[in-house]
C-alpha positions in Angstrom: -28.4 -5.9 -28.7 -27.3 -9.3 -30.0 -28.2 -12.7 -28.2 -27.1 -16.2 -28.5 -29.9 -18.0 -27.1 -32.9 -16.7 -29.3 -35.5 -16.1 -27.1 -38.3 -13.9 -28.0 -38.1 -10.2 -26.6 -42.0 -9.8 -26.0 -44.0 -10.6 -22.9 -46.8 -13.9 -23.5 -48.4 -15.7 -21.0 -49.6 -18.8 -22.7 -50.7 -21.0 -19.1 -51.5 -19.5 -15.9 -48.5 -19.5 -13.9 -47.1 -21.5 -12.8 -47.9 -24.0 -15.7 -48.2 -27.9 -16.0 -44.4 -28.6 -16.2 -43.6 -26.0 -13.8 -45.9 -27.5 -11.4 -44.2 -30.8 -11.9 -41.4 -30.0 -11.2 -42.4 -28.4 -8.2 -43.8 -31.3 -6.9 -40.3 -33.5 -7.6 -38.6 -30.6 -5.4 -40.6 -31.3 -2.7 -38.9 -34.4 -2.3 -35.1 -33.8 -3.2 -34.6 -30.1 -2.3 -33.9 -28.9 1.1 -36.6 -26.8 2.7 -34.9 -23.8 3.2 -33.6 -23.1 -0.3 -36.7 -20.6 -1.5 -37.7 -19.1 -4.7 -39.3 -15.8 -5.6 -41.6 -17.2 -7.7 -42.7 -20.9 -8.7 -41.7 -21.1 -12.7 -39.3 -23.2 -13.7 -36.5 -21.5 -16.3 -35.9 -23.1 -19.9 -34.2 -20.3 -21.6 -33.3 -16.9 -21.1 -31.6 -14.2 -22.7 -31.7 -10.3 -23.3 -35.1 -8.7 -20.9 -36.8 -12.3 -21.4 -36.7 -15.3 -19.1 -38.6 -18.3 -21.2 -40.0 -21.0 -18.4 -40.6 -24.8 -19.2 -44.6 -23.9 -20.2 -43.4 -21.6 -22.8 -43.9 -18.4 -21.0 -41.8 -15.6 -21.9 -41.5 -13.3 -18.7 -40.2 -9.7 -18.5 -36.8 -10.1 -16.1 -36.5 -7.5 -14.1 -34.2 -9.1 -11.6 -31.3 -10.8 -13.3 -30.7 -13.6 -11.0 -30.5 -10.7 -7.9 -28.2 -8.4 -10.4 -25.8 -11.4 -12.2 -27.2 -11.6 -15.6 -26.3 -7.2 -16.1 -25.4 -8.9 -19.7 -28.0 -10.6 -19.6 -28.3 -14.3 -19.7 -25.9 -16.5 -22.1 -24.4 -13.4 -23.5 -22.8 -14.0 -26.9 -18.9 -12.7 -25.6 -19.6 -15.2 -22.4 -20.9 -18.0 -24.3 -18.1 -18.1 -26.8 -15.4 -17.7 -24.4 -16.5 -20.2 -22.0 -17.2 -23.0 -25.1 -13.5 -22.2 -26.0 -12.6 -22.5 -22.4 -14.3 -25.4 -21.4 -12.5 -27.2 -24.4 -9.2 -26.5 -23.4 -9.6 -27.0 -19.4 -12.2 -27.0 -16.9 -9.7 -27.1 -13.7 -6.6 -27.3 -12.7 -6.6 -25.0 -9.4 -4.6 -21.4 -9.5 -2.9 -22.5 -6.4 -1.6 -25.9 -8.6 -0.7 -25.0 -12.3 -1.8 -21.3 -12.3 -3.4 -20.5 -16.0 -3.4 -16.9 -17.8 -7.3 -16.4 -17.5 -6.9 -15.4 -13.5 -4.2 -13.1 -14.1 -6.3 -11.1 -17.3 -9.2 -11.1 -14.8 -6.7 -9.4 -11.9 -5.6 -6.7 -14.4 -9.0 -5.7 -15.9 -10.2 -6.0 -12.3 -6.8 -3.7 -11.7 -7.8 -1.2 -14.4 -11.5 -1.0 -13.8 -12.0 -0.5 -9.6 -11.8 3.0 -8.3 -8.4 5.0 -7.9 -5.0 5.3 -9.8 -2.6 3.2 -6.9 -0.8 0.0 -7.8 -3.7 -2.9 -7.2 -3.6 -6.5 -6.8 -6.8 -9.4 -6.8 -7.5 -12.4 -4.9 -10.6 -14.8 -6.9 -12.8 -16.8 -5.1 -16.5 -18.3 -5.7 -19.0 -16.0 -4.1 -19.8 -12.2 -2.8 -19.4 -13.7 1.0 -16.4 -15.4 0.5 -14.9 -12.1 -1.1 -15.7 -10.6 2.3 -14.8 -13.0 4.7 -11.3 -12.5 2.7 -11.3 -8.7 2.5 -11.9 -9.0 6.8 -9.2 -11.4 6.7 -6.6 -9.6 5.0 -7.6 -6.3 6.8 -7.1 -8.0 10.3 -3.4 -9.4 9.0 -2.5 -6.1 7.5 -3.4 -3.7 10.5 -2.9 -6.5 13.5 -6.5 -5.5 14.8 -9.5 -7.7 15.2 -12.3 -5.3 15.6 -15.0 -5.0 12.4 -17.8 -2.0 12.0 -20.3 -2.6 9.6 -23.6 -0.5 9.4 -27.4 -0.7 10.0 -29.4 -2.3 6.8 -26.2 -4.3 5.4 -26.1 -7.4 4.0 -23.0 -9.3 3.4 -23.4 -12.6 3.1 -25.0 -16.4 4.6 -21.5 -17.5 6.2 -20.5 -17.7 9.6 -18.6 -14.2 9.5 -20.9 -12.2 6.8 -24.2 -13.5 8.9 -22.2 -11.4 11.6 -21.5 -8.6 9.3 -25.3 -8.6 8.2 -27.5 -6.6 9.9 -31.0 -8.3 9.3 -31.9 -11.6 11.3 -35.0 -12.9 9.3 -34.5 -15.3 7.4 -30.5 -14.3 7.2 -29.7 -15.0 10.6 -32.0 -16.1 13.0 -31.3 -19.8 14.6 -27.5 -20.3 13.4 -26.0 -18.1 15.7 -23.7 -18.1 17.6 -21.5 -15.4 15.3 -17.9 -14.1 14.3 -16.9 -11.7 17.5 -15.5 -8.8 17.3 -18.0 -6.4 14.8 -19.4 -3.6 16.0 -22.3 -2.1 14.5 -23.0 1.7 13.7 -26.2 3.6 11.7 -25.7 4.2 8.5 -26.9 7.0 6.0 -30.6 6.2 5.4 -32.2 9.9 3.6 -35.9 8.5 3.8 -35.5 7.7 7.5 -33.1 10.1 9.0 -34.5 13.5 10.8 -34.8 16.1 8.0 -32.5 17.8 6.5 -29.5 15.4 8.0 -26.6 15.9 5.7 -24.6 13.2 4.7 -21.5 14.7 7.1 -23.7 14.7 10.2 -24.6 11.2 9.2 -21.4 10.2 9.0 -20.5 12.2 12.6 -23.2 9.6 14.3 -21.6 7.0 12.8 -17.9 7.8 13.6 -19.0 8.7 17.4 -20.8 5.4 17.7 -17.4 3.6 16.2 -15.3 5.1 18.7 -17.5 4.9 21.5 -17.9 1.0 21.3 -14.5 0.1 20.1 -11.9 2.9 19.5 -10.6 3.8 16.3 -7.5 2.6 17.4 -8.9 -1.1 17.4 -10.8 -1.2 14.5 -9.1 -3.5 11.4 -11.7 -2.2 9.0 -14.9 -0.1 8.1 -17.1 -2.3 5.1 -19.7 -0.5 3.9 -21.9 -1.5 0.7 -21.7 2.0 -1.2 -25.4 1.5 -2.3 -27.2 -1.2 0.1 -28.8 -3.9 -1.9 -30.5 -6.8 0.4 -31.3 -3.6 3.0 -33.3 -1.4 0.7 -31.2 -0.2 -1.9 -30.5 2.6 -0.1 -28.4 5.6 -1.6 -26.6 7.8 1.1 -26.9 11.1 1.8 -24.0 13.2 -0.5 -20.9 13.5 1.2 -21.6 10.6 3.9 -19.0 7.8 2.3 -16.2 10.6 1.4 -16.5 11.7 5.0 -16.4 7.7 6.6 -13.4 7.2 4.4 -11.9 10.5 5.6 -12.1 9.2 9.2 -10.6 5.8 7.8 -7.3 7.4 6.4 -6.8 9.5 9.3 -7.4 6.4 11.5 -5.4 3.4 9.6 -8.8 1.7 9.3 -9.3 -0.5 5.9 -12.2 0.7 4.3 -13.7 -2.2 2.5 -16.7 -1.5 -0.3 -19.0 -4.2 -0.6 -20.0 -4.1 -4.2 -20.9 -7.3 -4.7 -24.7 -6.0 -6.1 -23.6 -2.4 -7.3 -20.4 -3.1 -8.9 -19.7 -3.6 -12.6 -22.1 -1.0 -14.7 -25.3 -1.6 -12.6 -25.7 2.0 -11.1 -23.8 3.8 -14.4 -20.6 3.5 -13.6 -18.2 0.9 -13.3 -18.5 0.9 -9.5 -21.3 3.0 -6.8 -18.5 4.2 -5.1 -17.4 6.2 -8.5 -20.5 8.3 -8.1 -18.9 9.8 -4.9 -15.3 10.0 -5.7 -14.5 7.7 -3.3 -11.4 5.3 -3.4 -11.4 2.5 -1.1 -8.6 0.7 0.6 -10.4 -2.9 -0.5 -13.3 -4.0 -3.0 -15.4 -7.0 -3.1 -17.0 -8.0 -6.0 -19.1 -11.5 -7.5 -22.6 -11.3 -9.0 -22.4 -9.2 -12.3 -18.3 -9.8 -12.8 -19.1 -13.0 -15.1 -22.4 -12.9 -16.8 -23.6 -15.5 -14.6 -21.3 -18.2 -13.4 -19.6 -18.1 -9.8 -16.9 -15.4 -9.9 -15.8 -13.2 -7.2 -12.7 -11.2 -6.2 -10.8 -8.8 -3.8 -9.4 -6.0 -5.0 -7.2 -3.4 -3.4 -4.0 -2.0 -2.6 -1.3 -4.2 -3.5 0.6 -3.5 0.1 -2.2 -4.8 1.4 -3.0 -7.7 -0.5 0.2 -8.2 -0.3 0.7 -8.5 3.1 -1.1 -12.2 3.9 1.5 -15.1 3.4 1.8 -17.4 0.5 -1.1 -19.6 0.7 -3.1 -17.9 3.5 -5.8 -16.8 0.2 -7.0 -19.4 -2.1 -9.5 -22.0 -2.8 -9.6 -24.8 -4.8 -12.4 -23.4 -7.2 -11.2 -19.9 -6.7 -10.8 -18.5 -9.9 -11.9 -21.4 -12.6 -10.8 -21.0 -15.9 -14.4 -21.5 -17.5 -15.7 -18.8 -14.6 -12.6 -16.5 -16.0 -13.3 -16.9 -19.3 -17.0 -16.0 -18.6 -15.6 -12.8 -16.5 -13.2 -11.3 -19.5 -16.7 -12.1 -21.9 -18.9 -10.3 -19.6 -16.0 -6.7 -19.0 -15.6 -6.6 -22.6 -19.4 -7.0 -23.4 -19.8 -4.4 -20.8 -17.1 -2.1 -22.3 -18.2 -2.1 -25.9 -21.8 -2.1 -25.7 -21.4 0.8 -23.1 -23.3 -0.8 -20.8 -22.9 2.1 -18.1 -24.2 4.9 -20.5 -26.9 2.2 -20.7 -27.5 2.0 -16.9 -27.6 5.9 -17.2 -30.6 5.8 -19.5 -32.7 3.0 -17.6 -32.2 5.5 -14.6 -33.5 8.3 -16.6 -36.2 6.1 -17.7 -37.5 4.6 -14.9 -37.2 7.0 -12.5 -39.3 9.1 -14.2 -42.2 6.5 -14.9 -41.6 5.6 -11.0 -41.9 9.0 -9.7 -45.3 10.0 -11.9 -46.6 6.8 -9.8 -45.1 8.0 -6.8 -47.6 10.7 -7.3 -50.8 9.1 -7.1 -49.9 6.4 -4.9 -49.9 7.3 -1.5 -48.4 3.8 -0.3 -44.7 5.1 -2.7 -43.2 6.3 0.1 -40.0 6.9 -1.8 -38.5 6.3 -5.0 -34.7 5.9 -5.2 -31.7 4.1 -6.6 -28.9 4.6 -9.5 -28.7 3.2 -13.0 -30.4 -0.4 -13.3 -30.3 -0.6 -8.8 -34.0 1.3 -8.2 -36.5 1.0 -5.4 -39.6 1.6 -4.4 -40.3 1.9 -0.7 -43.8 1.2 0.6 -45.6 2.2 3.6 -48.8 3.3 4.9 -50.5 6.2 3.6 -49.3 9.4 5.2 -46.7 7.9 7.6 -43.2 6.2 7.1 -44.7 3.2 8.5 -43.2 0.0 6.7 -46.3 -1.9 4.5 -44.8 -5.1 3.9 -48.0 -6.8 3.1 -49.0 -4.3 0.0 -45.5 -4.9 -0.9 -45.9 -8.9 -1.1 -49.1 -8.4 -3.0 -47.6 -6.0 -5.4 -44.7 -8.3 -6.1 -47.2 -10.9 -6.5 -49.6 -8.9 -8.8 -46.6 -8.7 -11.0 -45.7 -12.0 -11.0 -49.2 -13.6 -12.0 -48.7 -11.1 -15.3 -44.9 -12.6 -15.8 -43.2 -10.1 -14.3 -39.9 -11.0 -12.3 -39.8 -8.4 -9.3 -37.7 -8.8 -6.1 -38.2 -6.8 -2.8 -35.9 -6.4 -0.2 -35.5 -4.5 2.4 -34.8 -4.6 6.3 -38.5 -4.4 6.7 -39.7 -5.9 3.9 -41.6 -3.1 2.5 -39.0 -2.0 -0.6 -39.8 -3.5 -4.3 -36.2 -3.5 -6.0 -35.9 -3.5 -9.8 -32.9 -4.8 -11.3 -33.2 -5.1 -15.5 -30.4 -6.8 -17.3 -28.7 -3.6 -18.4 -29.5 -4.9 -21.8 -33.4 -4.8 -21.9 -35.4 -3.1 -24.5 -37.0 0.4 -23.6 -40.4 -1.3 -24.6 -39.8 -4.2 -22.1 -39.2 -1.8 -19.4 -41.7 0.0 -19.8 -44.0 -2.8 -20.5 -42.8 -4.1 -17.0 -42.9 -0.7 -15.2 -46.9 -0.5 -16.9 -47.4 -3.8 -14.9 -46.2 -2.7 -11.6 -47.9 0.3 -11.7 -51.5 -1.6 -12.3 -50.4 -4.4 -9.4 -50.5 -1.4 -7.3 
């Protein structure tokens, strides 16, 4: 597939890592960034593009993270290059709310077109997957008049005041900056690996409804958000049936049921959106991170009497929206669209699943292999138990990283390597990564 930024699709390791520069510029961080920004690993980008991230020693590294799931067109894709040069000519800003400008509303209506069900939709842009949220709980406590929130066990959903509520793991998320948003109620979610055997999805769904209405009341509760595959948790898949069976209890309950697809949405588990995999339609979508190739995009999408109902001027923000962020957006949707990038993520599945399970079999530590599309796992604990490892799984991670390749884990316990390939990689660089892994281990 084409690039604009020609950076060679091989891996080469020309200095050890990091390298001279990289270490250089280290050293100048040390004295103007804050503390607790981290990074994964300690190379400094000069280029990427396609599977390939090029540092600043000239060492070209397999990506198998795309900036935590942005770059699903990979990095300075041709579409999102050209329209933001043509954008950026004509006007960097003038605010929505100001002099609106007809790159937010084409975003709205592929957004519109592209999130699950058939009803009349509307969109709200902002700048980030939290600030979606906090404005999906917002308009769900306007519409319904209630103030109660349930999110689930394992979710992530953000770093601000009300998401570090909504998430459900304190280190390094949450612990110290308390206190939180009142008001959510947490319930256990659909976790196969962990549940007792042979739970079905309905019965996990049962626990989490009882739990719901025992602390709260279904009566009281503005909205149900739920990440349809949970990415910072685990990349945990639910059990079949669990989400249709929550957003059953929704309906019947006038409860807003907000998906969080901020990491699974736009092509990454092979089709436009995780919750398509289930058939189910919610009331509310958040979405960011792959929606523009790269810059800061994110939206809420959902049923136009509900975004409806806020007042003129309770959503906005002045960055909500750019124009240069929507021109990136429509780039990335129509780069997705023609390249069929979700048949794509269909055959990374099929590809690494298969190289991941064959491991799975003479690794004891592979507890379980999971995920959809270009969103897999691989969960690690100790031999013969479900006992989180998450020391193997930093030294994997960092195995793969001394051989230039990008690898992320996650994971409530920290045990859970998460592989996340623009959806535009080679077969031979995924495999070429996935050879890696398997020898760190």
């Amino acid at each position: 597939m084409p690039t604009t930024t020609e950076v060679p699709q091989r891996r080469e390791i020309k200095t050890a890592l990091p390298g001279p520069r990289s270490q250089e510029l280290a050293a100048r961080r040390t004295q103007a960034v804050a503390a607790g920004v981290g990074s994964v690993m300690p190379v400094y980008a000069a280029r990427a593009a396609g599977g390939v991230i090029e540092d600043v020693d000239g060492n070209l590294l397999i990506d198998l993270g795309s900036g935590i799931a942005v770059t699903s067109v990979g990095s300075s894709a041709p579409r999102v290059v050209e329209g933001v040069q043509r954008q950026v000519a004509d006007i960097t800003h003038t605010c929505f709310m100001v002099t609106p400008y007809d790159g937010y509303v084409e975003v709205c209506e592929r957004l519109a077109e592209l999130t699950p069900g058939d009803h009349a939709k509307k969109s709200a842009l902002f700048n980030s997957g939290a600030e979606a949220v906090e404005n999906a709980v917002k308009i769900a406590r306007y519409a319904t008049g209630r103030r109660a929130v349930v999110a689930v066990d394992h979710a992530y959903h953000g770093r601000t005041n009300l998401t570090m509520a909504l998430t459900a793991k304190a280190m390094p998320y949450k612990k110290g900056f308390g206190p939180f948003a009142s008001d959510i109620y947490r319930v256990p979610t659909s976790y196969p690996f962990r549940d007792p055997e042979g739970m079905t999805g309905e019965q996990a769904a049962q626990r989490a409804i009882l739990a719901a209405e025992k602390a709260v009341g279904a009566s009281e509760i503005a909205a149900l958000i739920i990440e349809p595959i949970q990415g910072e948790g685990g990349f945990i898949v639910p059990a079949p049936g669990f989400l249709a069976a929550l957003a059953d209890w929704c309906t019947a309950n006038g409860i807003v049921l907000i998906a969080d697809e901020v990491q699974s949405g736009f092509a990454r588990t092979g089709a436009w959106f995780a919750c398509d995999h289930e058939g189910v339609v919610p009331d509310l979508v958040t979405t960011a991170k792959g929606i523009a190739g790269g810059l800061p995009l994110a939206a809420v999408t959902g049923r136009a009497e509900l975004m409806d109902s806020v007042h003129s001027g309770g959503l906005g923000g002045t960055y909500g929206g750019n124009p240069v962020a929507c021109a990136a957006a429509l780039g990335s949707i129509e780069t997705m669209r023609a390249d069929g990038l979700t048949e794509r993520a269909q055959h990374i599945e099929q590809l690494a699943l298969g190289r991941l399970r064959e491991l799975q079999q003479r690794v004891p530590a592979i507890g379980d292999v999971r995920g959809r599309g270009g969103m897999l796992a691989v969960e690690i604990v100790k031999p013969g138990t479900t006992q989180p490892d998450p020391e193997l799984t930093a030294a994997v991670a960092k195995k793969c990283h001394e051989q230039g390749v990008v690898i992320l884990t996650c994971g409530t316990y920290g045990n859970v390597v998460r592989l996340l390939p623009p959806l535009v990689i080679s077969d031979g660089l995924l495999l070429e990564g996935l050879d890696v892994l398997a020898a760190a281990f």
